[in-house]
SEKOLBA-102392 format. One line per field, with one value per residue (C-alpha): residue in one letter; y, z, x; residue number from 1. Coordinates in Angstrom, 2 decimals, padded with zeros to 5 digits. Each point is the difference from the previous one (the first is absolute). Example, Ala and Ser with C-alpha at 12.3 -4.5 7.8 and 13.67 -1.06 7.14 Angstrom:
BEGIN
type <- (A, S)
py <- (-004.50, 003.44)
pz <- (007.80, -000.66)
px <- (012.30, 001.37)
seq <- (1, 2)
***
This chain:
BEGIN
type <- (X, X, X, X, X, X, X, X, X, X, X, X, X, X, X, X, X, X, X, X, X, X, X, X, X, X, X, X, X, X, X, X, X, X, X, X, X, X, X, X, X, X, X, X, X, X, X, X, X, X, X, X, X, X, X, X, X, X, X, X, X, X, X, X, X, X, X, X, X, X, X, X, X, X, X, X, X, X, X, X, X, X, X, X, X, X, X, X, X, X, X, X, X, X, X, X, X, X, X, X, X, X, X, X, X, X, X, X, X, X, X, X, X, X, X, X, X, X, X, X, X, X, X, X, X, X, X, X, X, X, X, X, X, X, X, X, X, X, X, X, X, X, X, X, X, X, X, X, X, X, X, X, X, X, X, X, X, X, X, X, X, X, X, X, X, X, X, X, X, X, X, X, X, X, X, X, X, X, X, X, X, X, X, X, X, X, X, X, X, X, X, X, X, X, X, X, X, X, X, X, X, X, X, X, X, X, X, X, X, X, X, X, X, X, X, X, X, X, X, X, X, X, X, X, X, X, X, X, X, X, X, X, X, X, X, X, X, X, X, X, X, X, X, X, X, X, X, X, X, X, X, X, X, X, X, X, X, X, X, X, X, X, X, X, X, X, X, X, X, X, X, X, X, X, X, X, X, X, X, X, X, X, X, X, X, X, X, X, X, X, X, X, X, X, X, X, X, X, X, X, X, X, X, X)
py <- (-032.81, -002.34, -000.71, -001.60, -003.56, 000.84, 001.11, -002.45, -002.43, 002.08, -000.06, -003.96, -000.60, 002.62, -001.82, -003.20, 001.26, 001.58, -002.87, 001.83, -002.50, -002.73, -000.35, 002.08, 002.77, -001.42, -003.27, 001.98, -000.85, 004.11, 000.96, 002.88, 002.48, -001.22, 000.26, 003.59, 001.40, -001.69, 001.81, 003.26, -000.30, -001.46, 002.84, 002.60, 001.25, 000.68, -001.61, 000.37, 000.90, -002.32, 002.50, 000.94, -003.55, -000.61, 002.92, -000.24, -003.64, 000.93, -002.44, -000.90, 000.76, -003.37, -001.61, 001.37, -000.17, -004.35, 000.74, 001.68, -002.53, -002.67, 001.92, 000.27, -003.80, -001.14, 002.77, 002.26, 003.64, 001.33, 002.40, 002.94, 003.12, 003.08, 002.41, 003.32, -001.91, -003.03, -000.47, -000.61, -003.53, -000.02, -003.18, -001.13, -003.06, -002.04, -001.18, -003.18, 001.99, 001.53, -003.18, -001.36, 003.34, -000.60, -003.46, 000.90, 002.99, -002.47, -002.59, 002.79, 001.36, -004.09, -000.61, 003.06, -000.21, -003.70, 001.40, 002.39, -002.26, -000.93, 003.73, 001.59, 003.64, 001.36, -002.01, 000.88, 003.42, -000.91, -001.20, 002.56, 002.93, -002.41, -000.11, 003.52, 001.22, -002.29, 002.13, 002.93, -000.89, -001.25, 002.29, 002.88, 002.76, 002.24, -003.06, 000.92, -000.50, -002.06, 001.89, 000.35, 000.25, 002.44, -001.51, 000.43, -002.29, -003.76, -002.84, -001.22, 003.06, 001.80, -003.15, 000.41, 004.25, -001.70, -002.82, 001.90, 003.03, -001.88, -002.65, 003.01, 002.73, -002.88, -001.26, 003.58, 001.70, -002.03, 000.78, -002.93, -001.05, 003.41, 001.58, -002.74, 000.70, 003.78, -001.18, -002.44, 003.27, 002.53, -002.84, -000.96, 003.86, 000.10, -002.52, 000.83, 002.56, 000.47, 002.74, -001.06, 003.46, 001.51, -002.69, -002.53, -002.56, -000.62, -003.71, 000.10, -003.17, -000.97, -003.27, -000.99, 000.56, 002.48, 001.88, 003.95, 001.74, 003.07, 001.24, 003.38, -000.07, 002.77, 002.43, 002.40, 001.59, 002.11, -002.26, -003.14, -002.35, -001.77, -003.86, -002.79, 001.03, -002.77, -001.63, -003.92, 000.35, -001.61, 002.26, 003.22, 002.28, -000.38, 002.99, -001.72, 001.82, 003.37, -001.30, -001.69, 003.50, 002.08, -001.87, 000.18, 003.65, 000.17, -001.80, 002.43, 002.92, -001.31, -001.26, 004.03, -000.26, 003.40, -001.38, -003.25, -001.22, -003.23, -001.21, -001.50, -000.88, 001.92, -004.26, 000.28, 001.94, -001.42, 000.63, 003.81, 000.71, -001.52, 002.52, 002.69, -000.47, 000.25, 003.21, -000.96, 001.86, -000.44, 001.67, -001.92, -002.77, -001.32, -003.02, -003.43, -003.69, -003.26, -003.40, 001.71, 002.18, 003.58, 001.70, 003.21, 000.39, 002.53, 001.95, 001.12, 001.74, 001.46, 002.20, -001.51)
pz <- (001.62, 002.82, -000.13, 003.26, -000.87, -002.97, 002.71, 002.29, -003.00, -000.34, 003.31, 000.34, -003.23, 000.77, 003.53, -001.30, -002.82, 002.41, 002.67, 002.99, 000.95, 000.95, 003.60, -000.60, -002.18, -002.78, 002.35, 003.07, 003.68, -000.31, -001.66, -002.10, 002.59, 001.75, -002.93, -000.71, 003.83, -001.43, -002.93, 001.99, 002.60, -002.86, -002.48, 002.78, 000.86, 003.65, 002.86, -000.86, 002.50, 000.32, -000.10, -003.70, -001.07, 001.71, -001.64, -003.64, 000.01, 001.52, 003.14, 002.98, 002.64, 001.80, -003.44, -000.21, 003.28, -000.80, -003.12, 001.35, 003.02, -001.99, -002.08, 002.91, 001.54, -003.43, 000.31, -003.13, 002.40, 002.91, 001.79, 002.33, 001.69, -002.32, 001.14, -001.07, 001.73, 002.51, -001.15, -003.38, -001.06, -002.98, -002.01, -001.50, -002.27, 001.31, -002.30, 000.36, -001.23, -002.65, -001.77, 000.29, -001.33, -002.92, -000.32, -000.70, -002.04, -002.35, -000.04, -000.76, -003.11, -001.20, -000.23, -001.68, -002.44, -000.88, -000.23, -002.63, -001.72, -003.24, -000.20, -002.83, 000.26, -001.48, 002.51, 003.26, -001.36, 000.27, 003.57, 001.16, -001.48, 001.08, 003.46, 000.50, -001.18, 002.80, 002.18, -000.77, -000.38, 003.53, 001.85, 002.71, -002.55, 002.18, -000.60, -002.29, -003.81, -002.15, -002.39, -003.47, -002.94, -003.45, -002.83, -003.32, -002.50, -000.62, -002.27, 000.84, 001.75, -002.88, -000.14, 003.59, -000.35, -002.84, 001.90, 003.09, -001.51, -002.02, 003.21, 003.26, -001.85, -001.62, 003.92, 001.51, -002.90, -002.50, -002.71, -002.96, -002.19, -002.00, 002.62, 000.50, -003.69, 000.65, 001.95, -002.31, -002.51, 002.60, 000.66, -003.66, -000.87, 003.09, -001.19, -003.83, -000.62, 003.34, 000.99, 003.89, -000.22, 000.34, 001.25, 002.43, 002.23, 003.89, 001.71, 003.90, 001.31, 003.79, 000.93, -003.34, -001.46, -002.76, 001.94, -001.92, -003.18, -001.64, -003.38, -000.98, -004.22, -002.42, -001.39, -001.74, 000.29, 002.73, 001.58, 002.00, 001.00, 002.74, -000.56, 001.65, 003.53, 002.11, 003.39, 001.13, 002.75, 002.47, -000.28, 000.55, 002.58, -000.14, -001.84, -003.06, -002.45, 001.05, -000.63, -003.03, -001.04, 001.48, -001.89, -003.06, 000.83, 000.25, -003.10, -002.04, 001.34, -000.74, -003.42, -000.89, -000.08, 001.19, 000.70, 000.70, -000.55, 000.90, -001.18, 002.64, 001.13, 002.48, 001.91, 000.71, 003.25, 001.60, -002.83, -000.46, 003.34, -000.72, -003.27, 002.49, 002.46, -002.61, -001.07, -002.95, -000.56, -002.07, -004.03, -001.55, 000.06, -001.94, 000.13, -001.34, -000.39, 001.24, -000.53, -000.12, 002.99, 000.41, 000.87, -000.10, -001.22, 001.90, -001.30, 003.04, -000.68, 002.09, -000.96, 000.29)
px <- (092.58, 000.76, 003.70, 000.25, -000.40, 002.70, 002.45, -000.44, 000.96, 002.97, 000.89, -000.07, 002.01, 002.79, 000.30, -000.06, 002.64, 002.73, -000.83, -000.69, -002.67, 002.48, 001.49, 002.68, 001.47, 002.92, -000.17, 000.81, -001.64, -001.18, -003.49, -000.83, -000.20, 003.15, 001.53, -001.22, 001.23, 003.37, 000.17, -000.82, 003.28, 001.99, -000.41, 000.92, 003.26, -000.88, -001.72, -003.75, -002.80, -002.37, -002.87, 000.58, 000.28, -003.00, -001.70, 001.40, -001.33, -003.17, 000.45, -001.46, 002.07, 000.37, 000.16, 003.02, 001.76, -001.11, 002.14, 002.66, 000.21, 000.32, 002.76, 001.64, -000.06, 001.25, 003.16, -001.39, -000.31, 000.62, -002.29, 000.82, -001.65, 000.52, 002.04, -001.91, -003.59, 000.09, -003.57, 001.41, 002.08, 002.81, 000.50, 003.24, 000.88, 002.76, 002.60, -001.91, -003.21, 001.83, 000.96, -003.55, -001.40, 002.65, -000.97, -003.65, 000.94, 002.00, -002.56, -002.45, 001.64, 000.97, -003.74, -000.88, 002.33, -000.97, -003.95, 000.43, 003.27, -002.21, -001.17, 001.83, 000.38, -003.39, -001.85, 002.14, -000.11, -004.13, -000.01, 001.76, -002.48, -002.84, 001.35, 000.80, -003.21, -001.82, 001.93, -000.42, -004.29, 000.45, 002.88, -001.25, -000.79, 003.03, 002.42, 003.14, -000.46, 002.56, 002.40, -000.85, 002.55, -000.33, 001.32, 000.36, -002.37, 001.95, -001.09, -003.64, -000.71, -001.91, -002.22, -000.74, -000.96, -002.81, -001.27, -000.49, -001.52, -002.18, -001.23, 000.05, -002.44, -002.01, -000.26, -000.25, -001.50, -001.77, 001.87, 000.54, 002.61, -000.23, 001.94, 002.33, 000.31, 000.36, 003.20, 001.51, 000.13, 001.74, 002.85, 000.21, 000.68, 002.62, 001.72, -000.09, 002.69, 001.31, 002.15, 001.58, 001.23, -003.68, -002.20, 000.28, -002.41, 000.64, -001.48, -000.48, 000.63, -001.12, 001.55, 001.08, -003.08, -001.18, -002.50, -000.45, 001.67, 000.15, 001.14, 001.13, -000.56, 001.03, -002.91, 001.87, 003.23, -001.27, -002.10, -000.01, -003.11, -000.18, -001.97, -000.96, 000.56, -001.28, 000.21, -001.10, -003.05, 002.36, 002.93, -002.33, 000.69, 003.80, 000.41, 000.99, -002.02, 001.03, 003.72, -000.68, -001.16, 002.76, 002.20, -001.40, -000.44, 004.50, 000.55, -001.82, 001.04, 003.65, -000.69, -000.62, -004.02, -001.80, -003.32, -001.57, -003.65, -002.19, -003.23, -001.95, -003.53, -002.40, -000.36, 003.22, -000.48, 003.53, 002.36, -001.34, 000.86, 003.36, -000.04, -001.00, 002.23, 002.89, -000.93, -002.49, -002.94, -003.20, 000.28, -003.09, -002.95, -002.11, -002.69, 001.01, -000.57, 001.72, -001.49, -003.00, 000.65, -000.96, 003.41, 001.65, 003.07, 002.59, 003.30, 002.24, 003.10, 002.67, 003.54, 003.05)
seq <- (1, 2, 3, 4, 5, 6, 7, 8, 9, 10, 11, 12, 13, 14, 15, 16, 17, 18, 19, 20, 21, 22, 23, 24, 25, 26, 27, 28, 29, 30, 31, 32, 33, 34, 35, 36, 37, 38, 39, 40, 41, 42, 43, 44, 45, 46, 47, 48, 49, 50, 51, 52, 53, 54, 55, 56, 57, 58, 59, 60, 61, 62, 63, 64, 65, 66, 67, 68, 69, 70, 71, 72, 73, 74, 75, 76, 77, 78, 79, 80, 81, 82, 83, 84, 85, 86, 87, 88, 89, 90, 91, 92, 93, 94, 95, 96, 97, 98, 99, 100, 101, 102, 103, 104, 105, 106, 107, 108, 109, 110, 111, 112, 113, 114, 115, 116, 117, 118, 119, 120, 121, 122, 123, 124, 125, 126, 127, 128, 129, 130, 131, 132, 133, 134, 135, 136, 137, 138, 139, 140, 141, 142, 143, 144, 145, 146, 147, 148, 149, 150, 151, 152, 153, 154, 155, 156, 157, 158, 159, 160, 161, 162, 163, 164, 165, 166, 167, 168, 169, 170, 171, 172, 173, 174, 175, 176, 177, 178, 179, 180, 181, 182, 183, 184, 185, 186, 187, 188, 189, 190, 191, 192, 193, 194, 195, 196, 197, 198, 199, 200, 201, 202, 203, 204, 205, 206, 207, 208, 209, 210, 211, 212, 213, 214, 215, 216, 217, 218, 219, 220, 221, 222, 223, 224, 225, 226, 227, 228, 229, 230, 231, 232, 233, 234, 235, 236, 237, 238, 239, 240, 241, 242, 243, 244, 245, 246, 247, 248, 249, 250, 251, 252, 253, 254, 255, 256, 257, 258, 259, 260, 261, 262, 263, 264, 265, 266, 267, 268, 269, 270, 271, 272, 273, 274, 275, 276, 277, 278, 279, 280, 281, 282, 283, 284, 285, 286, 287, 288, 289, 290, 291, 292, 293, 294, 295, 296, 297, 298, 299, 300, 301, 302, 303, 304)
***
């Protein structure tokens, strides 16, 4: 697939959106970039050496020192010869700098807040998922991930666990509404007859979003099943399954089960070593169908 025409689209309506194709940023005489090395010396507590700015905004050096010259004919820095290397130069906002950084910083926020003003809360909720899951596509793969958040289940949430089942192992999997069926059943016995004492569900959430879950169901008075463990392609590889898992792992070791058990399929190559790694092993298989599917069908088990 050749996205690159589909960025580039992006690209020119998200500049066009936030403005930074007009002479100057939040009517300032300072473009983009100036306005970047400004927001580099104002978020520091300390004199800043040019070299890192330079490198964390991947500049060219005499790019730069034009920046920083012109900071410093309209009274925004002052420069001097750092005192660990001569070679080196520290930069320092003047109070004069300091007010224009906090005049931009204002502005900045003002016309933010007036974009997203006739989003109600679903929809900035939305953008903000949408946005952070650009970055994290995009990012240096040894850049830091975001947080996540485990939850417990709230209103609309069991909705999501059906529709994303039912649409991620269609997409990755083939399987048809019969499993999304499969689903509906599992939640509708959760829910039926629910004892908070000896079940429970958990929701990660990465930037406000739903993005896994994980449910920890009552098989008999002895035994606890873990369902419905899943994780959103873009949240993978932040560990969130294995926590999801852990925790359902605590809760039924403290609601007085011995063992617990999970029903899973052989496919699901990145959730079995989740199992494995949390001290599940193998008891049975046997072959099966979905949508038509040859699969086989796996019972893991662990002690508690």
């Amino acid at each position: 697939m050749d996205i690159v025409p589909q960025v580039r689209a992006f690209n020119r309506f998200y500049t066009s959106v936030i403005g930074v194709l007009g002479a100057g940023m939040h009517d300032t005489p300072y473009s983009l970039t100036e306005a970047r090395v400004l927001f580099e010396l104002g978020t520091r507590e300390r004199a800043a050496d040019a070299a890192d700015i330079r490198g964390m905004l991947g500049l060219d050096a005499g790019y730069l020192s034009r920046i920083l010259s012109r900071f410093e004919t309209d009274g925004l820095v002052s420069r001097e010869k750092s005192p660990e290397d001569a070679r080196r130069q520290v930069v320092r906002l003047t109070p004069k700098g300091r007010e224009t950084f906090a005049m931009i910083d204002r502005r900045s926020a003002v016309e933010i807040e007036a974009l997203v003003e006739k989003l109600a809360d679903p929809e900035r909720r939305r953008l903000v998922s949408a946005m952070d899951t650009v970055r994290r596509l995009l990012e240096p793969p040894a850049a830091t991930r975001e947080p996540y958040v485990i939850r417990p289940p709230r209103p609309g949430d069991l909705g999501w666990v059906v529709q994303r089942h039912g649409a991620l192992y269609s997409e990755e999997y083939g399987w048809g509404v019969s499993f999304e069926a499969y689903v509906v059943r599992i939640l509708a016995a959760y829910v039926d007859d629910h004892d908070p004492r000896r079940e429970a569900g958990w929701i990660a959430e990465v930037a406000g979003e739903p993005a896994g879950c994980v449910f920890c169901a009552r098989e008999d008075e002895t035994t606890a099943r873990l369902r419905l463990l899943l994780v959103e392609p873009s949240a993978r590889g932040m560990g969130i399954g294995g926590r999801l898992v852990e925790e359902c792992l605590r809760f039924a070791a403290a609601a007085g089960y011995q063992r617990i058990n999970l029903l899973t399929r052989d496919v699901l190559v990145s959730a079995r070593r989740i199992y494995q790694a949390a001290g599940f092993t193998l008891a049975d298989s046997y072959p099966g169908e979905e949508s038509g599917i040859p699969i086989t069908e796996e019972i893991w088990t662990r002690d508690l």
